[in-house]
C-alpha positions in Angstrom: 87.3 145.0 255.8 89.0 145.4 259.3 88.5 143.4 262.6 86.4 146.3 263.8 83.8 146.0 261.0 82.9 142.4 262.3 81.6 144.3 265.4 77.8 144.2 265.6 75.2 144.6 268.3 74.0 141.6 270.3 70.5 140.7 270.0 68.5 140.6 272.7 65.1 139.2 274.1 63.0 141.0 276.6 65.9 139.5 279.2 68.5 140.7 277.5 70.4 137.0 277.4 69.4 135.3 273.5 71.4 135.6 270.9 71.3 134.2 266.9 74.8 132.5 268.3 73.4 130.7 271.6 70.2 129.9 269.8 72.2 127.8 267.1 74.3 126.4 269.8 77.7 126.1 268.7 79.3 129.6 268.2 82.1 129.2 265.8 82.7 127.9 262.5 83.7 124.4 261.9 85.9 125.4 259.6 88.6 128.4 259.2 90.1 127.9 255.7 92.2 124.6 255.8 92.2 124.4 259.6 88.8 122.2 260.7 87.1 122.8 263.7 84.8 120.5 264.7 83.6 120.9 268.7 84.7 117.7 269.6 88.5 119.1 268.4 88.4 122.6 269.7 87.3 121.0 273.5 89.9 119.0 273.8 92.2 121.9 272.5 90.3 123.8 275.5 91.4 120.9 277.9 94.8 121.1 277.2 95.1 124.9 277.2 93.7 124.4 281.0 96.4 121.9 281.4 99.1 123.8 280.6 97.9 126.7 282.2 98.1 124.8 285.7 102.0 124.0 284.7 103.1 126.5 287.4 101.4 125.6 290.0 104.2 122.5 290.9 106.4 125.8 291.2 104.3 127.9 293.5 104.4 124.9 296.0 108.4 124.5 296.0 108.8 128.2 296.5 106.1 128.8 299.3 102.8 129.1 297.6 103.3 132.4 295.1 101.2 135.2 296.9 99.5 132.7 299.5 101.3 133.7 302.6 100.4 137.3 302.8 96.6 136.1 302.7 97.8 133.3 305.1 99.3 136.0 307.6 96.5 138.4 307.1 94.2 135.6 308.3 96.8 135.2 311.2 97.0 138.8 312.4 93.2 139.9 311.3 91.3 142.0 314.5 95.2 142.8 316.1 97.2 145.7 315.3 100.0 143.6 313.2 97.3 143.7 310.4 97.3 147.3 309.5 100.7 148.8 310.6 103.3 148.3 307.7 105.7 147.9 310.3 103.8 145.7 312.6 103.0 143.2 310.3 106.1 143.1 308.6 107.9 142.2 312.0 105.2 139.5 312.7 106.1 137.4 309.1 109.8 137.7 310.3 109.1 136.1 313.6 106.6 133.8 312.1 109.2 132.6 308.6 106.6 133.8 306.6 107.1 136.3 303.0 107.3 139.6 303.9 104.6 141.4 302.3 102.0 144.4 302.7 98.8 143.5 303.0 96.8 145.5 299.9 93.0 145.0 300.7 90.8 146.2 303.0 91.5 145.2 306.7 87.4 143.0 306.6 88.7 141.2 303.9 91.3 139.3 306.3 88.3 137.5 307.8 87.7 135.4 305.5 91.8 133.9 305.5 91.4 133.5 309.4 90.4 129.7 309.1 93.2 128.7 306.6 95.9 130.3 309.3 94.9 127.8 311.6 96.7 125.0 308.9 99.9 125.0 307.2 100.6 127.4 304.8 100.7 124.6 302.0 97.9 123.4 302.7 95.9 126.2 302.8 97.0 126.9 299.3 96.2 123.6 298.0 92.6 124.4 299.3 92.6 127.3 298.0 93.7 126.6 294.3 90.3 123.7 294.3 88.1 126.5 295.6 90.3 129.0 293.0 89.3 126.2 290.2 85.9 125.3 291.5 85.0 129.5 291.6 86.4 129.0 287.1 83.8 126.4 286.5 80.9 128.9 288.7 82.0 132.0 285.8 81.7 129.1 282.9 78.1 128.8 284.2 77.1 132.3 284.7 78.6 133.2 281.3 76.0 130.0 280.1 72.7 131.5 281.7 73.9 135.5 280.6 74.8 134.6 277.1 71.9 131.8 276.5 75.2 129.4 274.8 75.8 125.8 276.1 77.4 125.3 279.4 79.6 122.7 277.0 81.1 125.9 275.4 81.3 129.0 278.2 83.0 125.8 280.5 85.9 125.5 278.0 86.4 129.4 277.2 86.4 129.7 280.9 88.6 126.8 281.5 91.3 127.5 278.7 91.3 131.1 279.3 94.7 130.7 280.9 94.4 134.3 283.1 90.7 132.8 285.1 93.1 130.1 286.3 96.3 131.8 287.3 94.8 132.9 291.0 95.2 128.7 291.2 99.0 128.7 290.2 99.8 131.8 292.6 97.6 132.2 295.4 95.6 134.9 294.2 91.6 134.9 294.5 90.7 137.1 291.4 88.2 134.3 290.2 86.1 136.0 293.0 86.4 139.1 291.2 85.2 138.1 287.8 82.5 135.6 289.6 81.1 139.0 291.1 81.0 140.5 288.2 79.2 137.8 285.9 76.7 138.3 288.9 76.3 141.5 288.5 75.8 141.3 285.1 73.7 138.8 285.2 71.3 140.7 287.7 71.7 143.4 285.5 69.7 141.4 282.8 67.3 140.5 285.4 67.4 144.0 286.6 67.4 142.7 289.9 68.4 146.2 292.1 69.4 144.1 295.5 71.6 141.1 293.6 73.1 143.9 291.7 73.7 146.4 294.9 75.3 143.3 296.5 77.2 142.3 293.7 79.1 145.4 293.1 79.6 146.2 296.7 81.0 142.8 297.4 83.5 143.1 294.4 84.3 146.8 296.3 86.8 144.1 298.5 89.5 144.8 295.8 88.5 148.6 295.0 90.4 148.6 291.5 88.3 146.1 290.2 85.1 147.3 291.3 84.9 150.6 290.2 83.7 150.6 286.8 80.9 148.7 287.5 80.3 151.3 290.0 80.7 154.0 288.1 78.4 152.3 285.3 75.2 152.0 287.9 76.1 156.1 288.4 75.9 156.5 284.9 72.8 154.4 283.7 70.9 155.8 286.9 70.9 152.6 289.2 70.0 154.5 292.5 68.5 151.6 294.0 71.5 149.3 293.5 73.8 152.1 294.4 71.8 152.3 297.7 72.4 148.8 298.3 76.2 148.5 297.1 76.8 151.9 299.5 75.7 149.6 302.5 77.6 147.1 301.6 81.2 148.9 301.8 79.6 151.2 304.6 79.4 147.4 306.3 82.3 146.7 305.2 84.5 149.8 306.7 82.5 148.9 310.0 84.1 145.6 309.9 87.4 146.8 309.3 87.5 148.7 311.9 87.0 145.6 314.3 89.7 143.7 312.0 91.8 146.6 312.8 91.7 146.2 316.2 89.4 148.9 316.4 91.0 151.6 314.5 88.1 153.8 313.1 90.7 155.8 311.3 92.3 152.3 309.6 92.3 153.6 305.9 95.0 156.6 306.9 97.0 153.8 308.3 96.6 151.5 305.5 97.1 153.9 302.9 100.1 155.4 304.5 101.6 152.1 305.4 101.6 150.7 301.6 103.4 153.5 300.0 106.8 152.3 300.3 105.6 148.7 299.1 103.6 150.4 295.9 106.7 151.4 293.6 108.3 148.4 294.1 105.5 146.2 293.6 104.7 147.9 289.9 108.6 147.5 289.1 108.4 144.2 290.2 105.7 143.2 288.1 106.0 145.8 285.6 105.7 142.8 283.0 102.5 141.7 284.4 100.2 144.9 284.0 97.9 144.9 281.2 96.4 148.2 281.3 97.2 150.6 278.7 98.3 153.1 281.8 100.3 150.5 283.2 101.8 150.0 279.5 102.5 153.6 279.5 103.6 153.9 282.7 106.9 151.6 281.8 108.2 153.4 279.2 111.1 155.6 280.1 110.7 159.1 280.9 107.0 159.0 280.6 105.3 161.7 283.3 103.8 160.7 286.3 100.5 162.4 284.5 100.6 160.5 280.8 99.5 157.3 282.2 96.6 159.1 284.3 95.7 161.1 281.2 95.9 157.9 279.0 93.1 156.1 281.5 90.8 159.3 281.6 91.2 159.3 278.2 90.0 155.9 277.5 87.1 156.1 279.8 85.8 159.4 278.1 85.6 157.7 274.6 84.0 154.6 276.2 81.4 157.0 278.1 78.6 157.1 274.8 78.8 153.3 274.9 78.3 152.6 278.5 75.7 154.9 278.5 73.6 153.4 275.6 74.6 150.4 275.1 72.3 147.0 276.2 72.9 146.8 279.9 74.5 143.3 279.1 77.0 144.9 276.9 77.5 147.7 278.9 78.4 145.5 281.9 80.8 143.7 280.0 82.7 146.4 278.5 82.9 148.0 282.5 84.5 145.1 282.8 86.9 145.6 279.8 87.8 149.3 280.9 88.9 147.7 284.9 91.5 145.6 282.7 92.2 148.6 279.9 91.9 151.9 281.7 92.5 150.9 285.6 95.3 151.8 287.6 96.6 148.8 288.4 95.5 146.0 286.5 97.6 142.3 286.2 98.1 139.7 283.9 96.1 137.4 286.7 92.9 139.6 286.9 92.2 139.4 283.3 89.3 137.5 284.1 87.7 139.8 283.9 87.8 139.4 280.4 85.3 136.5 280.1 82.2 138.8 280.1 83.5 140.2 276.5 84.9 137.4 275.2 81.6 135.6 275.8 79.8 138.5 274.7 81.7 138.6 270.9 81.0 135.0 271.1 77.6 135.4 271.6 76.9 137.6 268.6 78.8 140.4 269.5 81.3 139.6 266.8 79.9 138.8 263.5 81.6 136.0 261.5 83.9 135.1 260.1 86.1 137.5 262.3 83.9 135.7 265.5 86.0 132.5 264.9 89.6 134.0 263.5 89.8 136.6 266.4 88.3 134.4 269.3 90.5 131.7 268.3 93.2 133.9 268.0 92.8 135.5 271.5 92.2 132.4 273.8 95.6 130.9 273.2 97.5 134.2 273.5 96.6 134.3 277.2 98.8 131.4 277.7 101.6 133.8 277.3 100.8 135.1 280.8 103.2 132.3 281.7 105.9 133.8 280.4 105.4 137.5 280.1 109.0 138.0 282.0 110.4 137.0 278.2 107.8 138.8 276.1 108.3 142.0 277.6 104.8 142.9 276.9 102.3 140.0 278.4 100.2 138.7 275.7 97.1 139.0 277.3 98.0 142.9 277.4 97.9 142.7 273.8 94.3 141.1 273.9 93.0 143.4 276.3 94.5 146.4 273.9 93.0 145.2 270.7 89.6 144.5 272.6 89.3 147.9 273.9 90.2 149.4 270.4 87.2 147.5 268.8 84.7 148.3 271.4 85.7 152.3 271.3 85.3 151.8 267.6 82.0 150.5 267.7 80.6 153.6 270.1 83.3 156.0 268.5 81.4 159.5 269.1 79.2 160.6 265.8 79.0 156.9 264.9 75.8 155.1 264.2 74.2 153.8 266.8 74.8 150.0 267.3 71.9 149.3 269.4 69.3 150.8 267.1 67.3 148.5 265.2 69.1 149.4 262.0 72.4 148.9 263.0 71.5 145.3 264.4 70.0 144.4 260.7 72.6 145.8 258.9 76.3 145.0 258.8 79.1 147.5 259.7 81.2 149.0 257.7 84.3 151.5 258.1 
């Protein structure tokens, strides 16, 4: 039987959040052939995954906190017209010593890195790695309440998932990404309309990660949370505008101003992306439109699921397409994938494959660290086989996971 047979629906209560797997308490076997694996062991294997995982972030401080400064500067230069203008900005990090670099979000979003410019670049890194690391152990929680496992358990997948703490080793913030999105999720469950609205919208501050959550409260019918996520970037643009020095017509600017910095990023980190367009994308030869085709591609086959699948699952797999089908989707954003790992955990993978192919997955995100050896990051290759399993399970003309009969019975190819 393949991987994809072990794929079954996850149980719900009335909530959406209990599972046979959370209900026993510990997830996994204790035993995988001649390996044993008691929960004492596989924590402190947990531990020192997170360990090494936080290796690099010695290296980030020697060479000037990894991405840090451009959030640093754009806290500096947020409400003047150095923010926005390409040009502007540029010249104010040269005058200032500071990494040249574009500034890729949206202009509000600078705000909230206008207190750290007031301290030294290294040490606004250093407080932003704890909050980074603190924002790690707020997902392990939210995963605990969705899922209805032990905090003991979602803490260490969280922990020793070696992409939810790379925003600590580089400056980056994605942790507030998937944070969002386990809150979404979660008031999904709850169906609470304004935590959901508020949720997505908020996670709209990095627009590639928010969309398919967006597009999944289009496609189940979630007017009322749309409503309340449209204010929320409609606020948001009103901001910008006052972060861009008043510039009502900012996004022509910002969009114009990070073309030249967009090809060279992607070649720059062309071993980072994830995404099966990005994959594409770095092959030679391949047209501009294969990797666009690839993603729409993807997205069609996952439509059936999205739109029948428990909200909880549906969530989590919106979250699997941003890292699978999204334009631009890095090593450090995978994240994101906690919502579906928790969710196999959970009972969305039945055993033994729960054990052999979690197991199996967790420590391959530690090759994140090295993906400029490997070519091909290994969490790519996670986020890949993930995607495959989930299309399987709503292939079109397949039986219906989420029937009743489907949830009794187990799956076969």
């Amino acid at each position: 039987m393949l991987p994809g047979a072990a794929v079954s629906s996850l149980a719900t209560t009335k909530a959406g959040a209990s599972t046979e797997a959370g209900a026993r308490g510990w997830p996994f076997r204790v035993r995988l052939g001649p390996l044993s694996l008691p929960p004492k062991r596989v924590r402190l294997w947990g531990a020192a995954l997170a360990l090494v995982s936080l290796v690099p972030i010695d290296t980030a401080l020697i060479n000037g906190g990894g991405d840090w400064p451009a959030f640093w500067s754009a806290g500096a230069t947020v409400g003047t017209p150095d923010l926005v203008d390409g040009a502007r900005h540029a010249a104010w990090q040269l005058a200032h010593g500071v990494a040249v670099d574009y500034w890729r979000y949206p202009p509000a979003v600078a705000y909230a890195f206008a207190p750290a410019s007031h301290l030294p670049i290294w040490l606004g890194f250093v407080i932003q790695a704890a909050i980074m690391l603190g924002l790690v152990g707020v997902a392990g929680l939210l995963l605990a309440r969705i899922f209805a496992l032990p905090a003991s358990v979602t803490l260490v997948l969280a922990f020793a998932w070696t992409p939810a703490l790379a925003s600590a080793d580089i400056g980056q913030n994605a942790p507030v990404a998937f944070v969002l999105a386990l809150w979404a999720i979660d008031a999904l469950r709850r169906d609470s309309h304004l935590e959901v609205g508020l949720a997505v919208g908020l996670l709209m501050y990095k627009p590639t990660l928010g969309l398919f959550l967006l597009g999944l409260l289009l496609l189940r019918g979630r007017w009322r949370s749309l409503g309340v996520a449209g204010v929320v970037v409609a606020t948001a643009y009103l901001i910008s505008v006052l972060a861009a020095a008043g510039d009502w017509g900012w996004p022509v600017a910002w969009w114009s101003g990070m073309q030249p910095w967009l090809a060279p990023d992607l070649i720059r980190n062309a071993d980072k992306a994830i995404s099966l367009p990005g994959l594409l994308g770095r092959l030679p030869g391949v047209p501009l439109w294969a990797p666009v085709a690839c993603g729409a591609v993807v997205v069609l086959l996952a439509l059936r699921g999205l739109a029948r699948a428990p909200i909880v699952e549906a969530g989590c797999a919106a979250c699997l397409l941003t890292m699978a089908a999204g334009p631009r989707a890095w090593g450090y954003e995978a994240g994101l994938m906690l919502p579906i790992l928790a969710w196999a955990m959970a009972g969305g993978l039945t055993e033994p494959w729960r054990t052999r192919l979690i197991f199996a997955a967790i420590p391959m995100g530690l090759l994140w660290l090295v993906s400029a050896y490997t070519v091909v990051s290994g969490v790519a290759i996670v986020v890949a086989a993930a995607t495959i399993m989930w299309l399987w399970r709503w292939r079109p003309l397949g039986p219906d996971p989420s029937s009743a009969v489907a949830s009794t019975a187990p799956a076969t190819i």
